[in-house]
N, C-alpha and C positions, 0 to 999 in steps of 0.2 A: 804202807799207808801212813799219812803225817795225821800225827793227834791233833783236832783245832785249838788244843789247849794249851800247847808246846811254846805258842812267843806268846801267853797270857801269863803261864806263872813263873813268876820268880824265882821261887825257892819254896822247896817241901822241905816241913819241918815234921817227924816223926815223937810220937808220944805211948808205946805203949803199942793199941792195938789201933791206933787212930793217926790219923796223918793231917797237918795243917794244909792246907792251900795257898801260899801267900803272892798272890799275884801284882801285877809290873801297874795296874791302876793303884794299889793300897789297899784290897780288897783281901779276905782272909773269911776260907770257908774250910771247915772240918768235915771230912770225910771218917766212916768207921772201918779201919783198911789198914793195916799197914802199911811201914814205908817202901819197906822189901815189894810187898806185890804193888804197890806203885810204881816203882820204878819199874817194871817189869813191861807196865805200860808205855812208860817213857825212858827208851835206853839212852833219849839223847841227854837226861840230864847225868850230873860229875857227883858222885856222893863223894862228899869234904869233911863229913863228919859220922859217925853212929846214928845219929836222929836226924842231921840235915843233908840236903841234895840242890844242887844248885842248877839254873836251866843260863848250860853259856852264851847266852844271846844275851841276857840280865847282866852280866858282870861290867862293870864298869875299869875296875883295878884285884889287880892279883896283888899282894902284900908280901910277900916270902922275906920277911926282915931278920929273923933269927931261927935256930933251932927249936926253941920253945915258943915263939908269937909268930904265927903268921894267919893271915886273912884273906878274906875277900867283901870286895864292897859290890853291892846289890842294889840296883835303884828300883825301888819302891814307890810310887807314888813319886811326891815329891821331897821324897829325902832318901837316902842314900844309909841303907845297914852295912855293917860291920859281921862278917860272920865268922867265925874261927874253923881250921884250918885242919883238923887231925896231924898231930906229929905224925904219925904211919903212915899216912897218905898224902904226906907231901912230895915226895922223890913220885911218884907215881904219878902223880896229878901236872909234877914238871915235865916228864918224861909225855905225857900225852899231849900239854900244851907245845913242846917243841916237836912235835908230829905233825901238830895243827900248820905251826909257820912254814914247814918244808911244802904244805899241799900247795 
């Protein structure tokens, strides 16, 4: 079953025991949730960091410039975040993206 929320939000941002909402209008609603059982909700989004999770319909540019900087940009509204990347999770996040291009 597809969540109606899935091309709404951009990126979930994790704090604690509470989860931000940050959706694709600029809109930003807090739920009292974890990120963990968030996503649980939503397998299709990519967690890129500890506290963040990104939904890959939002992403504009992947960024893999070096071993220690790498990003992703998210449009928001009318501008465009910057989100950082987990050193650990980038070989993995590559390795899924070029799965994507093969389908």
């Amino acid at each position: 079953m597809l969540n109606p929320f899935q091309n709404v939000v951009a990126y979930f941002q994790g704090y604690s025991n509470y989860t931000f909402f940050n959706c694709s209008d600029g809109r930003r609603r807090l739920k009292a949730e974890t990120l963990s059982s968030v996503l649980k909700k939503f397998p299709q989004f990519i967690r890129v960091h500890k506290s963040t999770a990104i939904n890959p319909e939002s992403v504009e540019t992947w960024n893999f410039t070096s071993r220690d900087i790498n990003t992703v940009s998210i449009r928001v509204g009318n501008t465009i975040r910057e989100l950082a990347i987990a050193r650990r999770r980038v070989e993995i996040i590559k390795m899924g993206l070029d799965k994507e291009d093969e389908e």
